[in-house]
Residue, then its C-alpha position, 0 to 999 in steps of 0.5 A: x505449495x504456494x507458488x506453484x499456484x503462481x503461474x508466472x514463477x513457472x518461467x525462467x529468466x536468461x534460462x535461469x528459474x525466475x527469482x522474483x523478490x520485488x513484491x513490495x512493488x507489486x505481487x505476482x496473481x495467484x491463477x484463481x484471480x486471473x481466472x476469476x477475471x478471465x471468467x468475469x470478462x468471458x461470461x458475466x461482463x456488464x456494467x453495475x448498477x446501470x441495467x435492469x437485466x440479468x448481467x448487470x444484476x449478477x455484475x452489481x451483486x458480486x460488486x457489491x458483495x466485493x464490498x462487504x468482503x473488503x470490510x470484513x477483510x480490514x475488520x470495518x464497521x459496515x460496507x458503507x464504509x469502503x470506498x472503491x479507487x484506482x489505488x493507494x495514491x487515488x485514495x490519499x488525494x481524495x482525502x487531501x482534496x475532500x476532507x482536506x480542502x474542505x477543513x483545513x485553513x490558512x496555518x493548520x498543520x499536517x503531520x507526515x514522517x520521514x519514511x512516507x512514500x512519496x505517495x503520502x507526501x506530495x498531495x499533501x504538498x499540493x493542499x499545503x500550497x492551495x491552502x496555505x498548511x504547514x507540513x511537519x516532519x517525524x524523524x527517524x533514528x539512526x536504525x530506520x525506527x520514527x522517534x515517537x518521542x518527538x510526537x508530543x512537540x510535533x501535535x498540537x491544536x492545529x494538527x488536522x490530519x497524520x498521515x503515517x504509512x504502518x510498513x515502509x516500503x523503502x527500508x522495511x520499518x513497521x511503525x507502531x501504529x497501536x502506540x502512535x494513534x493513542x499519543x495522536x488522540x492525546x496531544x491533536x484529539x481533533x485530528x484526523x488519522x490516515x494510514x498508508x496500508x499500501x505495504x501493510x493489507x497483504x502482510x498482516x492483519x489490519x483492524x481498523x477498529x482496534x487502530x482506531x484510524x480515521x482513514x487507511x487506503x491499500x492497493x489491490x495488485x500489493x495483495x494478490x491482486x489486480x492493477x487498477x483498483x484500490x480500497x478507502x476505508x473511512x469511519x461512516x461519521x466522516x465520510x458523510x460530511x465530505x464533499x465529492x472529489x469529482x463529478x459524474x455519473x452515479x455519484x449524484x442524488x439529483x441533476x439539474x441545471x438548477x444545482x445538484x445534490x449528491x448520493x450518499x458515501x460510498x457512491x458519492x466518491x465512485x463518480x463514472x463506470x468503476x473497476x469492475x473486473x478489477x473489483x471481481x479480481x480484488x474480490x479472489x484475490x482477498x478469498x486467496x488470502x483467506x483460505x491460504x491464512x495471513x497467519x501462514x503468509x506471515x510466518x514464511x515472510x518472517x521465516x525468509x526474511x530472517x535468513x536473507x538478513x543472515x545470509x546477506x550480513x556475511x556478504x563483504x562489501x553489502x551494506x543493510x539500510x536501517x535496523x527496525x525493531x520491527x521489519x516487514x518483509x522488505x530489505x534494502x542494501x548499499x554498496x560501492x556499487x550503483x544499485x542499477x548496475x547490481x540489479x542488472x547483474x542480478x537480472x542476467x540470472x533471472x532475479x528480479x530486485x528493485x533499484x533507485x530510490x523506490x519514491x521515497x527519496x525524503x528517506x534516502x536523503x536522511x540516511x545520506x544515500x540515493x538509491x538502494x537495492x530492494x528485496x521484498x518477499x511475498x508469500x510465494x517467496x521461498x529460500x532457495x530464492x535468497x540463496x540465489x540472491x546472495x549468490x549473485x551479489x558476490x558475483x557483483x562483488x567481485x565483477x567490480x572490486 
């Protein structure tokens, strides 16, 4: 079984089974990557690249090995591609602050939707604001599904970049990517395209070639694994012609008081000692995705997904957020009651949901609401767990009608 390999699942909650169903924020660590870290820190610990002994040498292998790993994991050209940060949000502002500050100018445009975390919204602000851009908006319908209709009057010659999340974490769309990058190349063919696979890399399989993206940035801890570390893909091309996003060591070609020239992509956006046991714990946190299968991991997402749309629709008094016509393994409910007082509800008997507006609040807004109730599932997820959700919602239902 799955979530028996999850050792924290093991636990009750106020002498209740934990019921954990906020994996959209985070996912709970199958025991190979804390063991693998644990094995990491206990007999191979050094830094990488910096020593010309055994550790360092075992250390800087595996990291790099790490590497190539991620490529093969997003179906990227090479390694030289894969970027190590601190997470999905470290990834987007260095692109804002590299590639953007460096090519955009006074009246250019940026393109984000409506759904966008807010990850992928205020760095983008922040360059528009230093840079003078315009930021432009995709609508959404009423279901939570992005007008693409729209995307012929909102692209144009002064499109520098889109920037598109291909699930979204506040209501649980998945955005047709393989239909909205074409309408990019179209009408903006300069552009450049990020997406945000923050809620994406652990629940589908990602190609970035057959996307055909320009950037895309995930985070380990929403696949399995660490906090601390996330991945940057860019095409080889563009990642060659962006300037540093910070300074220090390892990044540099050569120091001198003189000037300074700079290492080649990756290492020249991986300035100071990096994540390592973070990158290590990435490393079998990909390694469990692969043995268990994205295809299994996508069915039982699907699978409960399905019934916990079933069962909570026959709930009196809950309402579902959105109606994509196509959902992640993400729901978000409204009610009569503050999604605060429902999550603490559900607490007392150790079920573990999401409440407030999930950094998404351009989202909220445009459905004229200001929180939600999430439920998010994750591979380990099973529905017994469901069964218990929808339990404790009417108990809220009742303790406040």
């Amino acid at each position: 079984m799955i979530r028996s390999q999850f050792p924290v699942l093991s636990q009750t909650i106020n002498g209740h089974p934990l019921a954990f169903l906020d994996s959209s924020a985070t996912t709970q660590k199958p025991l190979c990557v804390i063991q693998a870290m644990n094995d990491f820190y206990t007999n191979h610990y050094s830094s990488v690249k910096r020593g010309a002994y055994a550790l360092s040498a075992q250390t800087t292998q595996k990291f790099e090995e790490t590497r190539l790993k991620v490529a093969k994991f997003i179906d990227a050209p090479n390694e030289n591609s894969i970027v190590f940060t601190k997470g999905t949000t470290e990834s987007i502002n260095l692109v804002a602050w590299s590639y953007g500050l460096a090519n955009f100018k006074p009246d250019d445009e940026i393109l984000l939707s409506v759904l966008e975390h807010h990850a992928n919204i205020v760095p983008w602000q922040l360059l528009a604001k230093e840079k003078g851009v315009k930021i432009k908006v995709i609508p959404c319908d009423d279901n939570g599904d992005l007008q693409i209709s729209e995307l012929s009057n909102l692209l144009g010659e002064k499109t520098k970049i889109v920037a598109i999340a291909n699930i979204a974490n506040s209501i649980g769309t998945v955005n047709p990517l393989a239909e909205i990058i074409p309408i990019i190349r179209k009408f903006a063919p300069k552009a450049k395209v990020l997406v945000d696979a923050a809620q994406g890399a652990g629940h589908s399989k990602i190609s970035v070639k057959n996307l055909d993206c320009d950037f895309l940035a995930f985070s380990g801890h929403k696949i399995y694994g660490p906090t601390g570390v996330g991945v940057l893909y860019g095409k080889p091309e563009i990642l060659e012609n962006m300037p540093p996003w910070q300074g220090g060591g390892e990044m540099i070609d050569n120091v001198s008081f003189k000037g300074t020239t700079f290492a080649a992509p990756p290492a020249r956006f991986e300035a100071g000692t990096p994540p390592i046991a973070e990158v290590i714990g990435l490393s079998a946190a990909i390694d469990w995705i692969t043995e268990t299968g994205m295809d299994n991991i996508v069915a039982n997402e699907k699978q409960v997904t399905e019934y916990a749309l079933t069962e909570l629709k026959k709930i009196e008094g809950i309402r579902i957020v959105g109606n994509p016509k196509n959902r992640g393994s993400i729901i978000s409910l409204t009610s009569h009651i503050h999604p605060h007082d429902i999550a603490m509800i559900l607490d007392e008997e150790g079920i573990a949901v999401r409440s407030g507006h999930h950094c998404a609040q351009p989202t909220m807004e445009r459905f004229g609401i200001v929180a939600t109730l999430r439920a998010s599932f994750a591979a380990y997820t099973e529905p017994w767990e469901i069964d218990r959700l929808c339990s404790s919602l009417k108990r809220a239902v009742l303790i406040f009608s």
